[in-house]
N, C-alpha and C positions, 0 to 999 in steps of 0.2 A: 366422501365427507363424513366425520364422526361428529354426529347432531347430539350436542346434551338440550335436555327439557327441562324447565324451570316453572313452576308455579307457587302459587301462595293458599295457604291452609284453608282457605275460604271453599275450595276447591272440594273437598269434603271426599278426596279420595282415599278408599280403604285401605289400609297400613301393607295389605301382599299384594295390593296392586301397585303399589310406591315404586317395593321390593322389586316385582316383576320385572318393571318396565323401565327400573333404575330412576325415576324420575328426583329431582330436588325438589322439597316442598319447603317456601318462607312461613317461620309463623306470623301470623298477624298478632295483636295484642287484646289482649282481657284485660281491663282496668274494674278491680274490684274492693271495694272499701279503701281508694287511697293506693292500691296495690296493683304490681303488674305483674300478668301474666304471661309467658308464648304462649300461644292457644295450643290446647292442648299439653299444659305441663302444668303442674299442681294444684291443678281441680278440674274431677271427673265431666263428662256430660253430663252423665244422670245425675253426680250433685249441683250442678248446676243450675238444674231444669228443676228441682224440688225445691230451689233456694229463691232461684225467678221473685215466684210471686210474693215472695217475702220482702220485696225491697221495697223502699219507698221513692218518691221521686228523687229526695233530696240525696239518695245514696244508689241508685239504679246504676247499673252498670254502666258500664260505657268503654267502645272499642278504641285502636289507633292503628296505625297502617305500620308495616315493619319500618324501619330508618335507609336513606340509602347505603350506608354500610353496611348494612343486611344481607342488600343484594348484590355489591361490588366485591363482599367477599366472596360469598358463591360463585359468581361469575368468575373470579380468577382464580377458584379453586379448580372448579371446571376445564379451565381453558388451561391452566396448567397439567392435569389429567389428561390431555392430547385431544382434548375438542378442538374439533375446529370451526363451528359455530354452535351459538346457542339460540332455540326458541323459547320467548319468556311469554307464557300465557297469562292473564290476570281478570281475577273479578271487575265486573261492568264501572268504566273510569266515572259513569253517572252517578253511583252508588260508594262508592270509594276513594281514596285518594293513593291508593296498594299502587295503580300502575305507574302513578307520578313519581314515587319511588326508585321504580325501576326503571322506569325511561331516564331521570337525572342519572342516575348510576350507568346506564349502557351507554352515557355519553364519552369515558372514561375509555371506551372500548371499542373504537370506529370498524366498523364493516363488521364486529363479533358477534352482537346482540340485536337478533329479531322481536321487538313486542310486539305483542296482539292484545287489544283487549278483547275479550270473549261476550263482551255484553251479556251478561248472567253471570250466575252463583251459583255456591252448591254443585251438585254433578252435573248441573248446566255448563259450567265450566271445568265441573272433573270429564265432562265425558269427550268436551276438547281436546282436553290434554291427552288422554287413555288414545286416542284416532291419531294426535300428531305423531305421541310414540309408539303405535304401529306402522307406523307410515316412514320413519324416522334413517330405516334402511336406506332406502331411496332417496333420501337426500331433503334437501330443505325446499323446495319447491313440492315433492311429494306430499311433505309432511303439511304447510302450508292449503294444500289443495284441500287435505284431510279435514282440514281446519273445518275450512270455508262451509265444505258438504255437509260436516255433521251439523254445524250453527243452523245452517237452509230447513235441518229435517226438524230441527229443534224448539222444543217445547216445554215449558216449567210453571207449573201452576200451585198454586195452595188456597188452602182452605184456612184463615184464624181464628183462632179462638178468641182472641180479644186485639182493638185497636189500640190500646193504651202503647205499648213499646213501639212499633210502626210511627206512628205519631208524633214521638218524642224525639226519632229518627230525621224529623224534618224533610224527608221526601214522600210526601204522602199526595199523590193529587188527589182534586177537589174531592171528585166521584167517592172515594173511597173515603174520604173524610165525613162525608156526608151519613154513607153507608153505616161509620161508625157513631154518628150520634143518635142512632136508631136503637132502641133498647132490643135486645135478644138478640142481634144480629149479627151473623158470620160473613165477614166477605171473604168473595174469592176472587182472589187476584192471579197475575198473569205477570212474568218477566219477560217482554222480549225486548230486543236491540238495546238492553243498557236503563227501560223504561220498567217501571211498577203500575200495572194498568188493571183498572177495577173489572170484572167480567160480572159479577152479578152480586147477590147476598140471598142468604139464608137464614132459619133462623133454628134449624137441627144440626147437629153434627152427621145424623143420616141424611138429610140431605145435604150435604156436601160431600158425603162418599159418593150419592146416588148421581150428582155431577160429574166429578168427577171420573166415575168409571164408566161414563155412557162416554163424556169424550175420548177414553183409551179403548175403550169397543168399538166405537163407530170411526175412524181414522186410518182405520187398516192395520198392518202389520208392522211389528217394531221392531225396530233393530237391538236399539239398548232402552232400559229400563228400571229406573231407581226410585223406589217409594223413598219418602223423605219426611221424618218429623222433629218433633220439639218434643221432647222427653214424652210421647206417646205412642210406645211401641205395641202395649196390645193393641192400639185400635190399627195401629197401623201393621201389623199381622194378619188382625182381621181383615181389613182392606185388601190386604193381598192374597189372603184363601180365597174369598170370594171373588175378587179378578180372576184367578187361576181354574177356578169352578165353571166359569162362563167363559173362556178366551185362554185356555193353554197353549192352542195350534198358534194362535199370533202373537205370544207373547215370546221373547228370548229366553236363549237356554238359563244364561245365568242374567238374573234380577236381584239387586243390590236392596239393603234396607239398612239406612244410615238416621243415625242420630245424631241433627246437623249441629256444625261445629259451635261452640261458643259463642262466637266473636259475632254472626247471622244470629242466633237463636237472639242475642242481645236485645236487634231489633225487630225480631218480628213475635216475640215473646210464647209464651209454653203450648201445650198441648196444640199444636198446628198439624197440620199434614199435608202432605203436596206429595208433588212427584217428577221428576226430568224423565221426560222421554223423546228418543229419536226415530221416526219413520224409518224402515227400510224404502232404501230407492222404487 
């Protein structure tokens, strides 16, 4: 069986790992001053992320999920190329409306189109996709199983800078709403199964590295590992020297450092820093 892979830009996978692994990626949408964007086409990350905190309520950004013709061409773009199934992975269905998308559109396609949602974002879901299409050889059950294992091992955390964007997002629970009517205070949150769950707050930026790198020290050995910010690459550089300083032998060979897409940075607004990462078995 020749498996094509399908996901959406939310995915946050790097442009030669696309290449590598052949993958299709949907853009989602950038709606900025009235305007739309494909994420990723006519306005950089980093200006992006310097423009952020310039908005005001009444003109803030704001995302949309791609259309189902978005996806029903791909899909038979695909399936004309000699696939003969597809797996469509997609940002957490809690969070988004991207999978609704594609599941109306796979219905066009009986027995072609496998969806999964990945419950998570960012390379919580790129690092889905990267597992199904290593696995992809083997057929769609292989790839499927790959799924499953990496989601088990899987882990996505951040640190905000500020609650204002999240908020506006309208999926905030209470805890972390809370958290944010606190003056000086950073939450840190946690993405699992599709949910945005408070784990604590702070009220330094170093301490919220100092969190976060005690739980990538103390958990063991990693398989994959993606530092992840909102237009805060030195600090998130720094972040990663000093993990590497204390924890080489258990960190992976290659460790990714993305500047999350758009379309996520929207809501969870600038200078953030997180990280997706998957235990070895």
């Amino acid at each position: 069986m020749k498996l094509g892979i399908v996901t959406d830009s939310t995915s946050d996978i790097p442009k030669y790992l696309i290449e590598q692994h052949e993958l299709e990626v949907i853009p989602s949408i950038l709606i900025l001053d009235g305007k739309e964007y494909a994420d990723g086409i006519g306005i950089s990350r980093e200006d992006f992320y310097k423009r952020l905190p310039s908005f005001h309520a009444s003109r803030h950004p704001t995302t949309a999920a791609p259309s189902i013709g978005d996806f029903s061409t791909r899909y038979d773009l695909l399936l004309a190329r000699g696939y003969d199934h597809i797996l469509s992975i997609h940002a957490a269905g809690q969070l988004t409306t991207i999978i609704n998308s594609a599941r109306q559109a796979a219905h066009d396609f009986p027995a072609k189109i496998t969806i999964i949602d990945s419950g998570s974002l960012s390379l919580g879901l790129g690092f889905q996709v990267i597992a199904a299409a290593e696995a992809a050889e083997d057929g769609l059950d292989a790839a499927l199983n790959a799924v499953e294992s990496t989601r088990k091992r899987l882990h996505v955390f951040a640190a905000l800078d500020t609650m204002e964007n999240l908020k506006r997002s309208g999926r905030v629970p209470a805890a972390i709403t809370f958290f944010g009517g606190m003056l000086n205070i950073k939450p840190l949150i946690e993405l699992t199964n599709g949910e945005i769950k408070a784990i604590g707050a702070v009220r330094t930026t170093k301490q919220a590295n100092e969190r976060m790198m005690r739980f990538l020290l103390e958990g063991g050995a990693l398989e994959r590992l993606a530092i992840l910010h909102t237009g805060a690459e030195p600090r998130a550089k720094e972040f990663l020297n000093a993990l590497m300083l204390k924890a080489s032998q258990s960190m992976p060979r290659d460790i990714l450092m993305v500047n999350v897409t758009t379309v996520i940075g929207t809501h969870v607004g600038p200078n953030g820093l997180g990280f997706a990462a998957v235990r070895k078995i």
